[in-house]
KEMI-15498 format. One line per field, with one value per residue (C-alpha): residue number from 1; chain; y, z negated, x negated. Coordinates in nm, 2 decimals. Last residue first. Example, Ala and Ser with C-alpha at 12.3 -4.5 7.8 and 13.67 -1.06 7.14 Angstrom:
BEGIN
nr 2, 1
kette A, A
c2 -0.11, -0.45
c3 -0.71, -0.78
c1 -1.37, -1.23
//
This chain:
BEGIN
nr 281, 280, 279, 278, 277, 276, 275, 274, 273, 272, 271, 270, 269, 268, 267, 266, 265, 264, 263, 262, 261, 260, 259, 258, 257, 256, 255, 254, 253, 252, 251, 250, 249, 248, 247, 246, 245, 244, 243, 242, 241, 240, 239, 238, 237, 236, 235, 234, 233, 232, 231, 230, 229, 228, 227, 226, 225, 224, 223, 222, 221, 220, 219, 218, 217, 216, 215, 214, 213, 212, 211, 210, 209, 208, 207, 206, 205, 204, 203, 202, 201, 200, 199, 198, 197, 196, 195, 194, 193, 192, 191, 190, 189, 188, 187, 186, 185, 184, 183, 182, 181, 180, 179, 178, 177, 176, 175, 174, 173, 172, 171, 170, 169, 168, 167, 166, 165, 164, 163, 162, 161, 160, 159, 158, 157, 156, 155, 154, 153, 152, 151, 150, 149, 148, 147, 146, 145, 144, 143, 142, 141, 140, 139, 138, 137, 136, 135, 134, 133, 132, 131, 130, 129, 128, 127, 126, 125, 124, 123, 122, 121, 120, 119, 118, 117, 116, 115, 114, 113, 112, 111, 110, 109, 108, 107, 106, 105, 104, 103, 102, 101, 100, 99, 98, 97, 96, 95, 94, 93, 92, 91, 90, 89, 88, 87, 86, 85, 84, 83, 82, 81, 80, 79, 78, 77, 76, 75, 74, 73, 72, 71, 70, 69, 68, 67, 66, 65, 64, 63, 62, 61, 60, 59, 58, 57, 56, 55, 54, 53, 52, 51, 50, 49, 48, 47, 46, 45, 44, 43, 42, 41, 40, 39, 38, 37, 36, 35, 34, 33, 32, 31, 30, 29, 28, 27, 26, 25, 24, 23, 22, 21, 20, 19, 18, 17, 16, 15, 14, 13, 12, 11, 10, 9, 8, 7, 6, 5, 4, 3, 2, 1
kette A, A, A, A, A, A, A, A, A, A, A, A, A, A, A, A, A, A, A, A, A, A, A, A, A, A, A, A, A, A, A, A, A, A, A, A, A, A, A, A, A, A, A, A, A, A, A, A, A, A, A, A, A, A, A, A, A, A, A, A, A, A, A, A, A, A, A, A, A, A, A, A, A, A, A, A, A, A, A, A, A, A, A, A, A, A, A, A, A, A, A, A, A, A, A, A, A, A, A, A, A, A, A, A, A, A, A, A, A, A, A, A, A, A, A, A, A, A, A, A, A, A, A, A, A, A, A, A, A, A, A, A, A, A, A, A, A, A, A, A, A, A, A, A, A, A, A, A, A, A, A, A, A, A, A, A, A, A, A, A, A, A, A, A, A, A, A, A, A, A, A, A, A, A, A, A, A, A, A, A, A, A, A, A, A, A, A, A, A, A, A, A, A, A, A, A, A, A, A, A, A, A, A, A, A, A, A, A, A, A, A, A, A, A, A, A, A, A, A, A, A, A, A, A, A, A, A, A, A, A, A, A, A, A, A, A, A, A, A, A, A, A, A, A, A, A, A, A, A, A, A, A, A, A, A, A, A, A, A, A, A, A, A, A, A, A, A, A, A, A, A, A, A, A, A, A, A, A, A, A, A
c2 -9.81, -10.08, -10.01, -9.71, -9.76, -9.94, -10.24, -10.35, -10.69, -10.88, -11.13, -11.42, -11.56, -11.91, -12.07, -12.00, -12.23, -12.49, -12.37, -12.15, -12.02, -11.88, -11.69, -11.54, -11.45, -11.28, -11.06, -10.98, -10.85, -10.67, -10.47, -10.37, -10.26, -10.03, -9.92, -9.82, -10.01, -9.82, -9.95, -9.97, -10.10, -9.97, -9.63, -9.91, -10.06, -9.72, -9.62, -9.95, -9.97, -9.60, -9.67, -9.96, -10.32, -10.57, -10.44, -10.31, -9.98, -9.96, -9.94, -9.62, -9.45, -9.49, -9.34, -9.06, -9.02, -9.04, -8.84, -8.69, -9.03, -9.21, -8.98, -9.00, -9.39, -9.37, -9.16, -9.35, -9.66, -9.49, -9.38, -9.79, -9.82, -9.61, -9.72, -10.11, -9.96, -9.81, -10.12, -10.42, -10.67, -10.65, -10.57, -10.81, -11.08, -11.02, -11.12, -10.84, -10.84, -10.61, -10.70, -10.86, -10.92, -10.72, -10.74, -10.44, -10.47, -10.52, -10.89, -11.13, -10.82, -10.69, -11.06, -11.08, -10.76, -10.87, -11.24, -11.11, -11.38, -11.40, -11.62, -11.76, -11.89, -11.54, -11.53, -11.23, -10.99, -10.71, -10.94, -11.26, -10.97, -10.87, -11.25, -11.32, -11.00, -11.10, -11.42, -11.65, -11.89, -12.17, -12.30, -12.63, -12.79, -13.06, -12.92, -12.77, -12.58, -12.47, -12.35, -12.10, -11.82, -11.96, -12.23, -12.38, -12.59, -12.67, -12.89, -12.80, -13.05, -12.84, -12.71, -12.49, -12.37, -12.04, -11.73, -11.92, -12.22, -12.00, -11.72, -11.92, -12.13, -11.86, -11.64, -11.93, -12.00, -11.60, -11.58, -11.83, -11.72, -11.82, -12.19, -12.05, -12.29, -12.55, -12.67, -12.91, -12.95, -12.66, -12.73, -12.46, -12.19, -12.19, -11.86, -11.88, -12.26, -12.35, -12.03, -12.20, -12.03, -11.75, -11.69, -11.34, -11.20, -10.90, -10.71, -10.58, -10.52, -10.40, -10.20, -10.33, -10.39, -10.41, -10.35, -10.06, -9.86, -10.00, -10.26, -10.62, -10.84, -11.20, -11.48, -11.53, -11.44, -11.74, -11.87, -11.54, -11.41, -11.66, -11.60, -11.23, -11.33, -11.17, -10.80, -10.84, -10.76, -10.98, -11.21, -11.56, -11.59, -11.96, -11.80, -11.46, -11.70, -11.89, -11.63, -11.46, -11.71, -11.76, -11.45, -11.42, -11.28, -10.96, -10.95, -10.61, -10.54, -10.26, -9.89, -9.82, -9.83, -9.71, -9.42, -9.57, -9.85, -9.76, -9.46, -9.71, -9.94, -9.86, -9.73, -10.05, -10.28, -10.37, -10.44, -10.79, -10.89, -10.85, -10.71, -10.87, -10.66, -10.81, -10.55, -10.41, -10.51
c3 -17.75, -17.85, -18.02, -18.09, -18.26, -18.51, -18.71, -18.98, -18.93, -19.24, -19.12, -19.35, -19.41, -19.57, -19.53, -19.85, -20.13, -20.17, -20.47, -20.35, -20.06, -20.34, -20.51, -20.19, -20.07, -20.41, -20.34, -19.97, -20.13, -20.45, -20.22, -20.00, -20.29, -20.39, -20.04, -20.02, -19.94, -20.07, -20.24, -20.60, -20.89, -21.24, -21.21, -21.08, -21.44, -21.64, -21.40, -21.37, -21.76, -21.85, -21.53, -21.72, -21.57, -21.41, -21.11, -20.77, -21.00, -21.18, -20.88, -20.72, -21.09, -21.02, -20.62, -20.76, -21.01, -20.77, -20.46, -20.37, -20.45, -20.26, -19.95, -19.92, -19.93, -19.64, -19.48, -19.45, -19.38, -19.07, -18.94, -18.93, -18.76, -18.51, -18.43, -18.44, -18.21, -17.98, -17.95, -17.88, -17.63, -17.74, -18.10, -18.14, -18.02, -18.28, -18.52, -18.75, -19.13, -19.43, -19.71, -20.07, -20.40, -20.40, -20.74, -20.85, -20.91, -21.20, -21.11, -21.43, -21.63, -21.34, -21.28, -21.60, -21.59, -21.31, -21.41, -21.68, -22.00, -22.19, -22.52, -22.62, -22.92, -23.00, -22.68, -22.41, -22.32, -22.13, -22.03, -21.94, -21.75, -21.55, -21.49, -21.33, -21.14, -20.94, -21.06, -21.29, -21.39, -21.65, -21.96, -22.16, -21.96, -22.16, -22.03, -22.09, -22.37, -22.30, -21.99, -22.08, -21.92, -21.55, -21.35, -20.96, -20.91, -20.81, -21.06, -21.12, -21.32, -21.55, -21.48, -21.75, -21.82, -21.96, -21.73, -21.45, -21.43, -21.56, -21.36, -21.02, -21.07, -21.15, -20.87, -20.63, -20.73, -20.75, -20.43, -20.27, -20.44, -20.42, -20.56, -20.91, -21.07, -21.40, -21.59, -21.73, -21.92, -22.10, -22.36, -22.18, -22.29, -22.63, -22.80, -22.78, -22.71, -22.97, -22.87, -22.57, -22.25, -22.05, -21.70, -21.58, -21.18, -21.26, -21.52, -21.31, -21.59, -21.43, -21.06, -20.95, -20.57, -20.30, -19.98, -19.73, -19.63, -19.26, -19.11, -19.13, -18.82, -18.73, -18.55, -18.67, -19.05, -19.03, -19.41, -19.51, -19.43, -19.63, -19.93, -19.93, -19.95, -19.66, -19.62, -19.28, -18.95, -18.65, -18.81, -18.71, -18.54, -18.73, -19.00, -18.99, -19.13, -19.38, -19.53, -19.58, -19.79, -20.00, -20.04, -20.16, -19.96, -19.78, -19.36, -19.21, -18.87, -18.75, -18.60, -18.71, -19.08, -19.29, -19.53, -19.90, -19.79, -19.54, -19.78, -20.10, -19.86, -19.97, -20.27, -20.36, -20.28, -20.65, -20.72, -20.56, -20.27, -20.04, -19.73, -19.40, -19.10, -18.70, -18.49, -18.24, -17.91
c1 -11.76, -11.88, -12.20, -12.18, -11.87, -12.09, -11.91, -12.15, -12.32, -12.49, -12.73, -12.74, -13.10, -13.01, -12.66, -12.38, -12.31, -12.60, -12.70, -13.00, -12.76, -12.53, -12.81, -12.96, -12.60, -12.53, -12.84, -12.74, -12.44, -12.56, -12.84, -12.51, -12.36, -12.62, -12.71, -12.30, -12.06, -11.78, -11.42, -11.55, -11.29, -11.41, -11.13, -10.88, -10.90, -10.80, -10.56, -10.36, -10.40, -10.27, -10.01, -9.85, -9.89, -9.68, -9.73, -9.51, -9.31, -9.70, -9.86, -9.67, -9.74, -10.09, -10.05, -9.92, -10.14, -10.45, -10.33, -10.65, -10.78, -10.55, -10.56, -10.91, -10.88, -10.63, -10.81, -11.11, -10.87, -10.74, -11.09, -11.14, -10.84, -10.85, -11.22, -11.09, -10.78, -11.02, -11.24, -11.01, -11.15, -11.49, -11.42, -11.16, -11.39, -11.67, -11.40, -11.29, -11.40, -11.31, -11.57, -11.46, -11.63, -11.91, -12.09, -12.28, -12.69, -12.88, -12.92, -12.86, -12.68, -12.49, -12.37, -12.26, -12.06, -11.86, -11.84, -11.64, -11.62, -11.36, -11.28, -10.95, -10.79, -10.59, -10.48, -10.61, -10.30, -10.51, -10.77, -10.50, -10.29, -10.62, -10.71, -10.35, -10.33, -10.70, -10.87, -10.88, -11.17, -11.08, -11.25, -11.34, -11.01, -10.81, -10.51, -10.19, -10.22, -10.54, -10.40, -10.20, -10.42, -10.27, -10.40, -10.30, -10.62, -10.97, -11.18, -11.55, -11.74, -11.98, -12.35, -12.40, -12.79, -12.66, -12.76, -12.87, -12.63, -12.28, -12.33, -12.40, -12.14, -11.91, -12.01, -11.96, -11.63, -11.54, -11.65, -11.34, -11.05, -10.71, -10.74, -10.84, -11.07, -11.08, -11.36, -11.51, -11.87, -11.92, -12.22, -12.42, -12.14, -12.27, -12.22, -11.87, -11.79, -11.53, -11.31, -11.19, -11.28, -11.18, -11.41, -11.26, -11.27, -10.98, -11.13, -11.42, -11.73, -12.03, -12.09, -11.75, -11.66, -11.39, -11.51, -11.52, -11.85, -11.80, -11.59, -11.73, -11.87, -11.76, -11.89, -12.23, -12.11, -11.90, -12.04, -12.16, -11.82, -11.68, -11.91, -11.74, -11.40, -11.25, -11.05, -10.86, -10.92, -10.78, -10.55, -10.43, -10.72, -10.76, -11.10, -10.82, -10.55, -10.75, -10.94, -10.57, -10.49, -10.79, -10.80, -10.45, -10.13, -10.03, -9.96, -9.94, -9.82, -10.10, -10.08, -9.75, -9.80, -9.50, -9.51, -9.54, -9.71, -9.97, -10.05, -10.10, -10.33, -10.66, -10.63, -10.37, -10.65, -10.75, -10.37, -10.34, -10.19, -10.50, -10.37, -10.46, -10.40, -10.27, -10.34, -10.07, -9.99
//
């Protein structure tokens, strides 16, 4: 039977997947939506590995254990995890006081919170909901928080009477460390009843990322026939977007745990557990 993969729809996993995609994947069916979505699924066993919003995994960490040096992170600015506000409050965030967010993500929420109470004293209703950039045509919103495709168009094609703020490149300036964003998970049971095709899988992704970057043009004109978006901003946003886990990232992890279990978002002392073959092999 094969593995059941989540896929991220969005175009910061394309250098992960771009070889699954363009040559077929027999190893694992493939199932692509938003993280919120595919949390969902793999949180019901619907899915056996998928990439997981980072405060999710802190919040089932005892169940679950993530693949090694993969995630999706940015050391600074990420594009695609954007606060835009109305142009009133630039250089007064604190007097924010509503504020709409993206039903697909999960760690962007928290980010935001956090971002927005310890760097400017905000503490604004939060209302969950469908958004798009338009919104402050719509709505009486102070701001919304987009995410993924939707906050990278909104950078590249930003209104006139907006403002932008990238929780990426905040949260480098509060903590001096990258923001991870997303960890590839597998339930604890998976590995016990399924560790060969975990270890085939795992080496698969390595390769996969390999290929990407040997392949880096091809793959960027690949992403601009799926996006909306030319290869010159498909390159020039997937050069920000970090797929390791390095000590760095791994640092910016456990940090963004210790801020989101100060407000309430995330349980205290989470125990981070990378899948060892070692270990179950």
């Amino acid at each position: 039977m094969k593995l059941r993969l989540g896929r991220v729809s969005y175009l910061n996993c394309l250098p992960l997947y771009y070889p699954f995609e363009k040559n077929g994947f027999a190893e694992a069916e493939l199932f692509s939506g938003p993280p919120a979505e595919l949390n969902q699924l793999f949180l019901k066993h619907q899915l056996d590995v998928t990439p997981i919003s980072s405060i999710e995994y802190a919040r089932n960490y005892q169940d679950l254990l993530i693949l090694p040096d993969l995630s999706i992170a940015a050391d600074g600015p990420v594009l695609s995890v954007m606060f835009f506000y109305r142009q009133e409050f630039s250089g007064r965030l604190q007097n924010i006081k509503k504020v709409g967010v993206t039903r697909e993500s999960a760690t962007s929420v928290v980010l935001l919170k956090i971002i927005l109470k310890e760097l400017f004293g905000a503490d604004p209703q939060y209302v969950p909901m469908n958004l798009d950039i338009e919104f402050y045509r719509k709505t009486d919103l102070d701001g919304v928080l987009l995410i993924g495709d939707k906050a990278l168009a909104g950078y590249y094609h930003l209104p006139q009477n907006l403002e932008v703020l990238d929780l990426g490149e905040a949260f480098k300036k509060l903590t001096g460390l990258p923001m991870v964003y997303a960890v590839w998970a597998v339930h604890r049971e998976t590995c016990q009843k399924e560790p060969h095709k975990i270890k085939k899988l795992t080496e698969l992704f390595f390769q996969a990322k390999n290929y990407s970057y040997a392949h880096w043009q091809e793959m960027v004109e690949f992403g601009s026939q799926k996006y909306p978006f030319t290869p010159e901003e498909i390159d020039g946003y997937l050069k920000i977007i970090s797929h390791e886990l390095s000590e760095r990232e791994f640092s910016g992890l456990l940090e963004f745990y210790r801020r989101a279990s100060k407000i309430g978002e995330a349980p205290a002392g989470v125990l981070v557990k990378i899948w060892r073959e070692d270990d179950w092999m």
